[in-house]
MARBA-286328 format. One record per residue: residue in three letters; x negated, y negated, z of N, C-alpha, C in turn. Coordinates in pm, whole numbers, padded with zeros to 5 digits, always signed. Atoms other than C-alpha are relative to their C-alpha. Layout:
N
ALAXYZXYZXYZ
...
END
This chain:
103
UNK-00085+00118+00000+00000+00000+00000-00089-00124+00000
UNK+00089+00131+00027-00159-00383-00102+00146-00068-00012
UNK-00070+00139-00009+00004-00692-00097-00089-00133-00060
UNK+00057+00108+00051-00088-01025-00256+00075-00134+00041
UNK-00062+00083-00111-00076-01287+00002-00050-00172-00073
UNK+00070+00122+00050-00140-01689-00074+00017-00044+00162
UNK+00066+00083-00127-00340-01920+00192-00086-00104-00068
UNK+00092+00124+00041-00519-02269+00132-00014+00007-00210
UNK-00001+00023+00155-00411-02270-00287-00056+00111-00041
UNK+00132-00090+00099-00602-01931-00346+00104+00157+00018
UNK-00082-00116+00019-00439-01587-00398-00095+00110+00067
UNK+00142-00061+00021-00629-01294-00251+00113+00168+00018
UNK+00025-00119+00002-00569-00917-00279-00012+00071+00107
UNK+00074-00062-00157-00546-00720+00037+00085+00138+00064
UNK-00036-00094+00010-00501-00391+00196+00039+00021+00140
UNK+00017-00036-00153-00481-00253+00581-00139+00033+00012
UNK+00136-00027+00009-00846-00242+00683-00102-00110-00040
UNK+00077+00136+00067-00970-00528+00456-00062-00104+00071
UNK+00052+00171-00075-01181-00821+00574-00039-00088-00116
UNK+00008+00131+00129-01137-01142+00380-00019-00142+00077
UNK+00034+00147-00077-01248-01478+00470+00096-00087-00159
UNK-00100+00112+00023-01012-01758+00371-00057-00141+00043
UNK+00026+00162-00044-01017-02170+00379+00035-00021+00185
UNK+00012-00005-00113-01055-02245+00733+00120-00039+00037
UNK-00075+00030-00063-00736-02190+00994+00010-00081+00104
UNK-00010+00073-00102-00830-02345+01289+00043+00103+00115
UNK-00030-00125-00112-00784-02002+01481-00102-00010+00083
UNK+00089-00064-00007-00941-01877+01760-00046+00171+00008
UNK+00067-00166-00004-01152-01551+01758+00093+00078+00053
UNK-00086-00103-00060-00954-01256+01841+00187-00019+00000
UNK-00138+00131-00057-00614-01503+01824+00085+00103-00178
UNK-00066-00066+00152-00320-01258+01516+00067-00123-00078
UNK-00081+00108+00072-00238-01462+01263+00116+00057-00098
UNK-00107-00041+00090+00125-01376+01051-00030-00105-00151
UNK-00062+00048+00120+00128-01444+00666+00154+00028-00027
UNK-00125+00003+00047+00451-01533+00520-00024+00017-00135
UNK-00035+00014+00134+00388-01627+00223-00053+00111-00126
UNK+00039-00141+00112+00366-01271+00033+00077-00045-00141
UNK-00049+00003+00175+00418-01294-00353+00016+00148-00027
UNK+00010-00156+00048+00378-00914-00402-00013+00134+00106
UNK+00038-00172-00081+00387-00576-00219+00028+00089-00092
UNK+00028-00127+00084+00329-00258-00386-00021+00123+00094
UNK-00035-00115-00072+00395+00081-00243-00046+00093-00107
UNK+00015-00119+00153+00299+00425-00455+00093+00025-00094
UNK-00128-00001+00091+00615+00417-00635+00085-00144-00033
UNK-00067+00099-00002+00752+00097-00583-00010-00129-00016
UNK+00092+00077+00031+00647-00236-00693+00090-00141+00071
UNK-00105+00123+00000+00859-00597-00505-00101-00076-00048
UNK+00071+00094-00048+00766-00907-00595+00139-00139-00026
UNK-00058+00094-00027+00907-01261-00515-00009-00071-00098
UNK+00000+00096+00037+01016-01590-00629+00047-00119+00027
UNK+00185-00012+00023+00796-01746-00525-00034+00128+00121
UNK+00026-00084-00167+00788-01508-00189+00068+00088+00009
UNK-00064-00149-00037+00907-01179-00092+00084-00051+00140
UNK-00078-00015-00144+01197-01196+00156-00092+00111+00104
UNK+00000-00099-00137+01116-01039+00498-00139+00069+00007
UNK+00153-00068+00004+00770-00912+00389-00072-00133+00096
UNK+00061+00063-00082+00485-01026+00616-00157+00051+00042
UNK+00087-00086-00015+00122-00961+00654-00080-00037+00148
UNK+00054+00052-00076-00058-00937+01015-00124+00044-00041
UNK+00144-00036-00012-00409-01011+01026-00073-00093+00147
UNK+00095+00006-00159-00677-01061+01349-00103-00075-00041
UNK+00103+00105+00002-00934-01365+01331-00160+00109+00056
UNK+00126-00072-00077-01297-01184+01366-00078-00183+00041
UNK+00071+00111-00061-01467-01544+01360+00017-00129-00130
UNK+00014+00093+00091-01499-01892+01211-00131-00025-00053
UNK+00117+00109+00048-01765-02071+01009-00050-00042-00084
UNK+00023+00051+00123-01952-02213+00736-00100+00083-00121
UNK+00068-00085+00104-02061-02090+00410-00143-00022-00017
UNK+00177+00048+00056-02411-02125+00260+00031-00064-00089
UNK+00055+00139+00056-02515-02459+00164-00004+00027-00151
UNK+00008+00043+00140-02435-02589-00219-00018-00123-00023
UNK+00092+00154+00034-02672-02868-00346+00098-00041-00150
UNK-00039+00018+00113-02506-03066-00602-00107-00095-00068
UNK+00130+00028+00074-02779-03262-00791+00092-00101-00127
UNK-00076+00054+00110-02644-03592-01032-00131-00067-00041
UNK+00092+00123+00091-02892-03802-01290+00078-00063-00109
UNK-00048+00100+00086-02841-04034-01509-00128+00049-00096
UNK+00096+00014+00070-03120-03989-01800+00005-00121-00060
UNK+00104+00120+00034-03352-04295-01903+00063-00094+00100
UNK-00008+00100-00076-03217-04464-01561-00074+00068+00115
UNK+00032-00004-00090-03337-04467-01246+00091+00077+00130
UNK-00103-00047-00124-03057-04246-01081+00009+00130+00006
UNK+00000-00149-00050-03117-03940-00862+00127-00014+00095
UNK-00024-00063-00121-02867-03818-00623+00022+00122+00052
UNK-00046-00055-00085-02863-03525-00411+00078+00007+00125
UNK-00046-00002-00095-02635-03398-00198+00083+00132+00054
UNK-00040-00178-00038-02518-03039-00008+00163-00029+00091
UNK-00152-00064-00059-02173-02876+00107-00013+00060+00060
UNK+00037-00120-00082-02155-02621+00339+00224-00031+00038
UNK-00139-00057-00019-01741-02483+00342+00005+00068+00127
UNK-00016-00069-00111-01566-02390+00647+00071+00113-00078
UNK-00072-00139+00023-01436-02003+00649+00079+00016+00125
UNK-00061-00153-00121-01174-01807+00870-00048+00130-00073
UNK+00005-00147+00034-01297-01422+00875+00146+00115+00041
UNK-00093-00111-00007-01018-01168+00852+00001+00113+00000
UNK-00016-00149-00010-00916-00829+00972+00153+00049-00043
UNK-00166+00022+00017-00545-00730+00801-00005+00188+00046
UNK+00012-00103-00043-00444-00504+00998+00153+00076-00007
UNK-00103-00039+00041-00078-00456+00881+00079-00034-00113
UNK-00090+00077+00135+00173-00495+00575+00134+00055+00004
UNK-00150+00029-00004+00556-00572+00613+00079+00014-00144
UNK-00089+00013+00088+00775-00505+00375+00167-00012-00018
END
């Protein structure tokens, strides 16, 4: 059984077991978080999906930890001027444990 849950604009793919890191919740560690917003569940025979959301479906998942990704330099010039700039990102993550799927 999978489900295809949306969080922070991004779609992700997920099973019982799975660990997925997502745009940062603001959870803490150990703290269950409920998705609602399922677009899809799939069973071995059976396929729902919503519009936009699956009634009554629901996925729980368990916060392992927060934090930030590895550093992305972005780097701008101008050619035949005098203009460098650098400058780095570093994205917050929630880590995920899904540890159930509602249907």
């Amino acid at each position: 059984m999978y489900a295809v849950i949306e969080t922070g604009g991004k779609q992700y793919r997920v099973q019982e077991g799975d660990v997925i890191s997502v745009e940062k919740l603001g959870l803490i560690e150990g703290e269950t978080y409920n998705f609602d917003k399922v677009l899809m569940v799939a069973n071995d025979a059976d396929i729902k999906t919503g519009s936009p959301y699956v009634e009554g479906a629901s996925v729980k998942a368990t916060v392992i930890t927060e934090g930030r990704g590895k550093k992305i330099y972005v780097y701008k010039y101008k050619s035949k001027k005098t203009y460098h700039k650098k400058t780095g990102h570093r994205q917050y993550f929630t880590k995920l444990q899904i540890n159930a799927i509602h249907a």
